[in-house]
N, C-alpha and C positions, 0 to 999 in steps of 0.2 A: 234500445236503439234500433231506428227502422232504417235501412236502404231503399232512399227517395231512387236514385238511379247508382252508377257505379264512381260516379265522384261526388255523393251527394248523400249525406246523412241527417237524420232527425232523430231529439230525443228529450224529449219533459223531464228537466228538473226544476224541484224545486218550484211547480207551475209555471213556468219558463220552456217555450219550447226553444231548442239550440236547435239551428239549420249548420249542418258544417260544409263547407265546400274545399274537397280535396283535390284539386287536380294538380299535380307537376306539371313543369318545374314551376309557373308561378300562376296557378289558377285564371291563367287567361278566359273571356267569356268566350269560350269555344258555343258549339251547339248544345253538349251535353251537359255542361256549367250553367247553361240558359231554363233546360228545359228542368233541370234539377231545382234551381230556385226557383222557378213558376209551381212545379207540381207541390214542392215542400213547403210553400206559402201556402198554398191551398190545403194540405194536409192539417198544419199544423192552425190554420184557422177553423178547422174543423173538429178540432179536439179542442174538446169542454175543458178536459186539465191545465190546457195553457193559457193564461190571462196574458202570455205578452211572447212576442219574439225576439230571439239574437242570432242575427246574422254573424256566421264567424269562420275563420278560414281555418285551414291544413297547413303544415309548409310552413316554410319562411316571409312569408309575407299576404296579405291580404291582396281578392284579386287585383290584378297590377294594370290588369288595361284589356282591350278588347285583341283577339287572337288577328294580329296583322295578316295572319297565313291566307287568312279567307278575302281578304280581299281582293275583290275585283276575279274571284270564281265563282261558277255556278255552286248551288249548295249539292251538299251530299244528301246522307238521311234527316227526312226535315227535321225541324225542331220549333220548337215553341219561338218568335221574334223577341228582338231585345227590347221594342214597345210593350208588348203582351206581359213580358216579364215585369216590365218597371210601372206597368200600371198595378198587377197583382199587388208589389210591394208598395207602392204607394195606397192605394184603394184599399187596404189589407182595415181592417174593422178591430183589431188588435197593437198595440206598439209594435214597431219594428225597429229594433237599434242594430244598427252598426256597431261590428268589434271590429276593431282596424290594429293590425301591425305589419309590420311591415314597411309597401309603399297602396296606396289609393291612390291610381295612377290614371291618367285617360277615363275609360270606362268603369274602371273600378273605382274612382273616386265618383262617377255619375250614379253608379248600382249604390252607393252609400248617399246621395245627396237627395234619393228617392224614398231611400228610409226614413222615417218620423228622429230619429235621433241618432248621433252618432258618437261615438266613446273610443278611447284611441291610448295603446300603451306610450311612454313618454319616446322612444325611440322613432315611433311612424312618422311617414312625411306623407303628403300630401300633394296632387298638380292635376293637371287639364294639359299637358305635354302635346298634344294633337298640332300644335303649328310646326311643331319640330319634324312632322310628318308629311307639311303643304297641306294640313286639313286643318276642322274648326271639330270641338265636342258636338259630334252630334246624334248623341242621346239625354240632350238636354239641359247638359251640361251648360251652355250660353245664354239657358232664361231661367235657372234656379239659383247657379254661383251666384248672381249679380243679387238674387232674393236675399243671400243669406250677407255678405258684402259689401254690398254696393257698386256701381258702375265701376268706378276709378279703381278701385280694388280688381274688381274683378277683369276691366283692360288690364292693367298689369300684369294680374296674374297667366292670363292665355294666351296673349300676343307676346309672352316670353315663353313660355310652358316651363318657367319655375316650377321647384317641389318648393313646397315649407315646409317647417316642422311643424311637430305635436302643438307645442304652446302658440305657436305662431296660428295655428288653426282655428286654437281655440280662441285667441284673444279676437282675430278676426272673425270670429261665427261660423267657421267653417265644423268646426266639430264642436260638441256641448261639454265633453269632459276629458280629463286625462285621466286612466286607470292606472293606478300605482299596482304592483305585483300582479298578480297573475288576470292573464287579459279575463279569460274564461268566468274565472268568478264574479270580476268586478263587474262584467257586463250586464250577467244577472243579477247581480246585488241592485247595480242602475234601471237593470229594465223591471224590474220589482217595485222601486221609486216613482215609477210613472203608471203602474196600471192603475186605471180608475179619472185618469185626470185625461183630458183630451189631447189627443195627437195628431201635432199640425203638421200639416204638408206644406213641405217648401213653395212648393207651386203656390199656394193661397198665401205666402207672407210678402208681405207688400210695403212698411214701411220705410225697406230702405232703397227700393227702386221708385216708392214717390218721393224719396227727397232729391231725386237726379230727372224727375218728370221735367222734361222740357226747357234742359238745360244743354242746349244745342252747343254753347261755347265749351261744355268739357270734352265733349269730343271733338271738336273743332281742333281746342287746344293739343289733345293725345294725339291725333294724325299730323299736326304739324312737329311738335316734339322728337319726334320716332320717322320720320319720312324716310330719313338717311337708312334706318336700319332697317324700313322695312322695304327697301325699297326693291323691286322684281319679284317678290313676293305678292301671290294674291290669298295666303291665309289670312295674314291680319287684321287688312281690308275689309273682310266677310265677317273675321269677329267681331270686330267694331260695330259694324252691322247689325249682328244679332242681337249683342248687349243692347245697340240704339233699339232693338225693337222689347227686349226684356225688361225696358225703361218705360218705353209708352206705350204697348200693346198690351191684351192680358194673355196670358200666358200660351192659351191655346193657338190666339196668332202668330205672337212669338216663336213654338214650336215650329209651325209652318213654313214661318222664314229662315229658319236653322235649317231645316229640312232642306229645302227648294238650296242653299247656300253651301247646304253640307254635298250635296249631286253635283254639282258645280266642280266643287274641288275636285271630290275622289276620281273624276274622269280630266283633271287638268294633268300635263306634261309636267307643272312644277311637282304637284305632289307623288307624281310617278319618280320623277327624278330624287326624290328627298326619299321615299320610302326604297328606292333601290340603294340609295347609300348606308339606308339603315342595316337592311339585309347584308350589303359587303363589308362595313364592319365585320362583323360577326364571321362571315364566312374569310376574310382575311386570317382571323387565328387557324385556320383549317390546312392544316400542309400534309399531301396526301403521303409524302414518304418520310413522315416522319409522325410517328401513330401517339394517338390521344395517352396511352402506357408507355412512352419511353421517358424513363426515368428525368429530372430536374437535378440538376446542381445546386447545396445550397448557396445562396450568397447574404450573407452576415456583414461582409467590410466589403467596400469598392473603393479601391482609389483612382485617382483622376490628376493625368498628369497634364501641368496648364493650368493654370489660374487667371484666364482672360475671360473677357467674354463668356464667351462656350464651355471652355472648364468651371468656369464659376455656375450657368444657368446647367449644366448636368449636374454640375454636385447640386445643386438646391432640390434637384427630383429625388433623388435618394435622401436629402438629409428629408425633406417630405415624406418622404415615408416612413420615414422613423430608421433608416436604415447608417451607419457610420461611413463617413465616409472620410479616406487622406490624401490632400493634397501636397500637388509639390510641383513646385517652380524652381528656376534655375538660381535667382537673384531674390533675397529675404523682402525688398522694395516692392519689386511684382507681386509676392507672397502677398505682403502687407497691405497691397492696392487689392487684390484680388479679393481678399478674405472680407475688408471693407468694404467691400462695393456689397457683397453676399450680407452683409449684414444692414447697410444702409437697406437693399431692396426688402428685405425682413422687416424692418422697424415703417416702410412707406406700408406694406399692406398690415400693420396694425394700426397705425394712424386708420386706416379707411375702414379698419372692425375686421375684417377680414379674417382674422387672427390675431393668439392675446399675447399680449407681452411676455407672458409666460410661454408662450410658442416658440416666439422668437430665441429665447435662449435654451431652450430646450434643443432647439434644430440648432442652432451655433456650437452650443454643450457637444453635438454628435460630429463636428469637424474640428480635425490634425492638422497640423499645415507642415510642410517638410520643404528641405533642401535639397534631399537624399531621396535615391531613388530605391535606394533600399529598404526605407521606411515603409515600401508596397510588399514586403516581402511575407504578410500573413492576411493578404487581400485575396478575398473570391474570385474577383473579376476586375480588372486593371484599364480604365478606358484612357486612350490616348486620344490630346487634341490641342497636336502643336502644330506649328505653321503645315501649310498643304504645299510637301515636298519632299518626294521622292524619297530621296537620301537621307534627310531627318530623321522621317519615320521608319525606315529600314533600319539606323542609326537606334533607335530608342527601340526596336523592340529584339533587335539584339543584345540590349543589355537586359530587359525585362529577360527575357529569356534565360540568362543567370542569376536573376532576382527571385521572380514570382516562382510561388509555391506550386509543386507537382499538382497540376487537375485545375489551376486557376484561369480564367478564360481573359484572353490578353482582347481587348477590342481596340479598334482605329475609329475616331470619329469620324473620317476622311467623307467629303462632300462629292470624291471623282476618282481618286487615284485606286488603280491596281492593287484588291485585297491579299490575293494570293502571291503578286511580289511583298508583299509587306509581308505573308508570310513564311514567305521564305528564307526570310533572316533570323525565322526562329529553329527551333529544332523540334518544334512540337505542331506542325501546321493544323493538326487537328482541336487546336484550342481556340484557335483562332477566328474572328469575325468581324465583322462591320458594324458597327453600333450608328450609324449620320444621325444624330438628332439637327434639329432646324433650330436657325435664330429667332426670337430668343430661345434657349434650350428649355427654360423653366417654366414660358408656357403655350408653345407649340404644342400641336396633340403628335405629330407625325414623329415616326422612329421607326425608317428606313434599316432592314435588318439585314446587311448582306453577307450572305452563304457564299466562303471561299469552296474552291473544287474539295479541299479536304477536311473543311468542318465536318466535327463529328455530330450527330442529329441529335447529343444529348446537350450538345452548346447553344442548337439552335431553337429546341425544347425549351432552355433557360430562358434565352436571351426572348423568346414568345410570354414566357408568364412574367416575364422582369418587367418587360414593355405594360402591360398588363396592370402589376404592381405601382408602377409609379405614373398611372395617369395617362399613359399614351398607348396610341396606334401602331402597334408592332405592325410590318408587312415585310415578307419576307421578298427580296431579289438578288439577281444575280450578278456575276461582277461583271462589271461594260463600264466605258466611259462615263464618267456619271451618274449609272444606275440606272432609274426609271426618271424620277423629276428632273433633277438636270437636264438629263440627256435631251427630256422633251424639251425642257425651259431653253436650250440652248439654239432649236429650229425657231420659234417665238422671237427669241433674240435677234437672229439672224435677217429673221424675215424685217422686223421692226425697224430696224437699219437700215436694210434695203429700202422702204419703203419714203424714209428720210430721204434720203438718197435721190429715189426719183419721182419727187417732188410735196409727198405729206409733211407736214411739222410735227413733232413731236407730241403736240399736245394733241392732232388731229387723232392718232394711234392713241395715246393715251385713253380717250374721249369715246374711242369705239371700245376697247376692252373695259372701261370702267361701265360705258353704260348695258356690257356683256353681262356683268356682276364682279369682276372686279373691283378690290378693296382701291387699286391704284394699277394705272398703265406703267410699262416699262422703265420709261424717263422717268415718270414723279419718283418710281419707285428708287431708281438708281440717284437721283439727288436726295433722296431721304437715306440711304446707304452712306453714300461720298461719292464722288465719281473718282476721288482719288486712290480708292481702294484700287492697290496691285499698278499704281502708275506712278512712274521715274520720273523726278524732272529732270533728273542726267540723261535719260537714255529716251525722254523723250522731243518727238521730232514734228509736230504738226500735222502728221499722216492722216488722223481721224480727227471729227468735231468733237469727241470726247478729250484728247491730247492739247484739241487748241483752248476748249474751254476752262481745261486746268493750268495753265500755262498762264491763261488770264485771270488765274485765281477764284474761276467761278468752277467753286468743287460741290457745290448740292447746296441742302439748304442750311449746313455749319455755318458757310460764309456768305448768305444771302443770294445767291444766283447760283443755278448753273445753268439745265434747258429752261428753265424757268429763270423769272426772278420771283425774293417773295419779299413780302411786306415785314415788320417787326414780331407779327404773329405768326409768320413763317404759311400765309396764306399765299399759294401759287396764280402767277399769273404770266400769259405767255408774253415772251423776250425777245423784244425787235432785235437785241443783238445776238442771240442763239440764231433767227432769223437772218440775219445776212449773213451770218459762216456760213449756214446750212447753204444758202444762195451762191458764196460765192465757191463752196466747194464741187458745187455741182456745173459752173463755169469753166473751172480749173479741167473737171471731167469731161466736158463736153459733153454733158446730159443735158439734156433741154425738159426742164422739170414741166410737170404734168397734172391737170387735177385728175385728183384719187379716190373713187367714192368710200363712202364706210361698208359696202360691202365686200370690197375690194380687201380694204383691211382685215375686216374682218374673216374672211376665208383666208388669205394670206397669212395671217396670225395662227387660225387654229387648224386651220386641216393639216399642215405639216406635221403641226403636235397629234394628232391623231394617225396619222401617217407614221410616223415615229414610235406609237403606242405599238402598234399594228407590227412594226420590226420588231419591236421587244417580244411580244408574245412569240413571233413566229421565233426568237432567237431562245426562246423560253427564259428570257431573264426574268421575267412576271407568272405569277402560276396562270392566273387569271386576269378579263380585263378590270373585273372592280376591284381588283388591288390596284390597278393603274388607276383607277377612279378615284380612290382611299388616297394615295398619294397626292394628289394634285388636288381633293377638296381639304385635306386638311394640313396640306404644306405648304400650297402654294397659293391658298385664296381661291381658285376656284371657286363657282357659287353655288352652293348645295343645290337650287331648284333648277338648274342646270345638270345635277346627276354622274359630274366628270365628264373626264376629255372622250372616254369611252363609249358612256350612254350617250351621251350628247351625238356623238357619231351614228347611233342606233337611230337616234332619234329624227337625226335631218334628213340620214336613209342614206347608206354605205355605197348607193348607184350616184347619187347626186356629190357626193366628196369624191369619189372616186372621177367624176367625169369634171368636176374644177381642178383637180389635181393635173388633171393630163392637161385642160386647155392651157393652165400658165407653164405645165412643163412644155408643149410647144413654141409659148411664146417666152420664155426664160431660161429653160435649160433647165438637167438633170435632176437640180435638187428636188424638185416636185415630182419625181421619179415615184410609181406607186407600188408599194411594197408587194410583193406576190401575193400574201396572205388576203389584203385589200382586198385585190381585185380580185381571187377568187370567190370571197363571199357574197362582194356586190353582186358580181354574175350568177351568182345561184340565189340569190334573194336572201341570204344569211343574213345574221347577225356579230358582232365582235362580241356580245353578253356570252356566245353558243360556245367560245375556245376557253380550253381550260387543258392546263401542261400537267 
């Protein structure tokens, strides 16, 4: 065995040379990844002994994508480019197979689709992920998939940046075989198979992009289909693009217009905003005082008291995991409604393949259902999520308190209320935490994790790998009104109203955050809710257009109207009679309504929330600002190529929010008051990315 470089081995068997590429944690094509398979192609075409090669990885998976680290830096010590590399292996005068396990991912699935063949244990998946990024594959990847595919396959596949699997690869053309037991051997045993016979470059197959030659209507068709989803987005756009040119250009043109398309994005704001969400991911599991080695609690049983809603979409994350979980309700009725409902939504995602039948009762098999609160008394962690009120919850975890077993971690799902009064109706406040998952619970990513003043850091250890475990975005904050989303979502609100008030409609705000990237503005949002959520008709009195429009029976779109009306398909369209309350309540006022441009709204809407981020950090309820980012793209719709309420504010330039903040606080008053933290870093040219508690 020779050392090609220090993550990069060669070594002839069996007349097979084996290139290995080692680097942790997941063989990303760093520089020295690059220049290792460039020199190791070269080497090992230079030995007589070897009639064929196998590319093959170290590690748990095959390389997984190109090293996002380096983007958008100047380079360090050079290195061989990833053209130079991928023409070596393509150009290479001997077989080159791919061993794949793992993921083929981004880059790493392009470093394989330059190989003469590819071979894959049945575990591997495979994808072109780069939109998830705001970019397009661009080493290739957009005029070879479609070679080996087809157009239709291959929009698919990138304008989603789906993985597939092993099989799914191979039935589609993406890989040539699946190796059963050990990757290493099989690869050789395959790359043995082919020496002597000629080894064709993806680039030069062309059958299945001439059967989509000048077939203008299927992308015509794929861009109208997908508008909706892709819409503020400019990766898609470009991929479409490049497949159209992988279809009618020959290949080297092709390249050119990936290129020219791929320079495009990497310098767009959408894909800076998408690749900064990518990194705060990741840096949200990061909590500086409470270290990578403090111990975890296991958790084996959770129970969940509540079987509505929110109790049923939390327990489904755990029975997803494989993990037991016991319920319990107050009335056997709820129980029975609750545990139904949990099963009905089981049985709708196997209808759709999603999961087998046998899933279904496997995950059913793992839930309890109880009457008895006592039935929690050999549970790890105990999440509570009964009505949002005070006394209740102080109520239930005073008796958990003589329930739950010594070291079990009691949590509140609570959306707003005071964690550490809830814990101080126990006697253990250091068990104690805030778990808010988001509606639906089962499949939201966000899991708001709030730290009371006496949580112990091995609860908030857990409750970071739990989040982790079952699918979601742990972030840890502090306790405030509302937390971090709330609190911000509650300025938005405020402002929304006001702006009803004096003189926008409903749909106009709407209209402006939808076409921000919003899934739905305030209103649509709140008749797709009920507008009757948390409202009396006893104790209500006309006060607000939300009071008069439930009053009139127009509570969302349950009952066909509320700011809107909708048609049978529950399609919204705006309501001359929402319109005249709104009219005659601003009569009543003596406001003399006004037109409101959308940029108006639109700063009105968001800089407050930004303003408000800005108080959190300074109050340090957020460690950092892309945990506030994390929050609000994956809680509350936020639009990823927007970056969060955070970068977004980085982005528009912390002098310009800062200086509309203060014009409407002169002409409105206090609430546009600008947090001290703000304005000191506008004035010194900072950034909010720069604070970190």
């Amino acid at each position: 065995m020779v050392a090609i470089n220090n993550v990069t081995t060669l070594e002839v068997q069996d007349g097979i040379a084996v290139l290995t590429i080692d680097s942790p944690p997941v063989n990303a094509l760093s520089g020295p990844v690059r220049q290792g398979l460039y020199d190791g192609i070269h080497k090992a075409l230079a030995d007589a002994e070897a009639k064929a090669i196998v590319l093959i990885c170290g590690g748990r998976t095959f390389i997984a994508g190109a090293d996002i680290s380096e983007f958008g830096k100047p380079g360090g010590t050079p290195t061989v480019g990833l053209n130079e590399t991928f023409e070596a292996i393509e150009n290479a005068t001997k077989p080159v197979v791919a061993a794949i396990h793992g993921t083929a991912l981004g880059g790493g699935l392009e470093v394989a689709l330059t190989c003469h063949y590819r071979v894959a244990v049945p575990s591997a998946r495979a994808g072109l992920p780069e939109v998830k990024l705001g970019l397009l594959p661009g080493a290739g990847g957009t005029q070879r998939l479609p070679r080996l595919v087809g157009a239709e396959k291959a929009l698919a596949l990138m304008t989603s940046g789906d993985q597939i699997s092993a099989a799914e690869a191979v039935k589609s053309g993406v890989f040539d075989a699946v190796v059963e037991g050990d990757l290493k051997t099989g690869a050789i045993a395959f790359a043995k198979s082919v020496v002597g016979k000629p080894s064709p470059r993806v680039r030069d197959r062309d059958e299945k992009v001439a059967a989509d030659r000048g077939n203008a209507e299927l992308f015509a068709a794929f861009r109208k289909k997908n508008a909706r989803a892709f819409r503020g987005q400019k990766a898609p756009e470009l991929i479409i693009q490049c497949i159209e040119a992988a279809v009618n250009l020959p290949f080297d043109e092709g390249i050119a217009v990936e290129r020219t398309l791929f320079g495009k994005l990497i310098v767009s704001p959408e894909s800076a905003a998408m690749r900064h969400i990518f990194f705060a991911e990741r840096q949200a599991a990061k909590i500086p005082d409470v270290p990578d080695q403090t111990p975890v609690l296991p958790v084996k049983k959770v129970g969940v008291i509540g079987a509505g809603t929110m109790g049923g979409g939390i327990s489904m994350n755990f029975l997803n995991a494989g993990i037991p979980v016991a319920i319990v309700e107050m009335k056997q009725e709820a129980l029975d409604r609750g545990i139904g409902v949990m099963r009905k939504n089981y049985e709708n995602t196997a209808k759709k393949g999603r999961i087998t039948e046998a899933d279904v009762e496997k995950r059913m098999g793992l839930l309890t259902g109880s009457l008895e609160l006592e039935s929690l008394n050999d549970c790890d962690l105990i999440i509570e999520a009964v009505f949002e009120n005070m006394a209740i919850k102080k109520d239930v975890f005073a008796r958990l308190d003589k329930v739950a077993k010594p070291g079990a971690i009691l949590a509140s799902n609570t959306s707003y209320l005071d964690v550490n009064e809830i814990a101080s109706a126990t006697a253990r406040p250091e068990s104690v935490i805030g778990l808010h998952f988001f509606s639906p619970a089962n499949v939201m990513r966000l899991l708001e994790i709030v730290r009371g003043d006496k949580t112990s850091k091995e609860v908030i250890a857990t409750s970071m790998k739990l989040a982790k475990t079952i699918g979601k975005v742990g972030v840890l904050v502090g306790v405030c009104p509302g937390f971090v989303g709330n609190r911000m979502l509650s300025q938005r609100q405020q402002q929304a109203n006001a702006l009803v008030n004096e003189g926008a409609m409903p749909w106009d705000v709407d209209r402006v955050l939808y076409d921000f990237g919003f899934p739905m503005g305030p209103f649509a949002m709140s008749d797709l809710a009920g507008l009757d959520i948390g409202w009396s008709k006893e104790a209500s009195s006309s006060s607000t257009i939300r009071e008069v429009l439930c009053e009139m029976d127009r509570r969302g779109q349950k009952t066909g109207a509320g700011f809107y009306d909708y048609d049978e398909n529950r399609n919204a369209r705006p309501s001359p009679v929402t319109e005249k309350i709104i009219r005659e309540f601003a009569a009543k006022s003596g406001v003399n309504p006004r037109e409101i441009t959308d940029q108006e709204i639109l700063e009105r809407t968001i800089y407050p929330m930004i303003n408000e981020g800005a108080k959190i950090l300074e109050e340090k309820k957020a460690i950092r600002a892309s945990d506030i980012d994390m929050v609000w793209v994956t809680g509350y719709g936020w639009p990823i190529y927007r970056g969060g309420p955070m970068h977004y504010a980085d982005h528009v330039g912390l002098k310009t929010v800062v200086e509309r903040l203060k014009a409407y606080q002169a002409q409105m008053g206090d609430f546009f008051k600008v947090s001290p933290l703000l304005e000191k870093l506008a004035a010194e040219g900072g950034k909010l990315s720069s604070v970190s508690n």
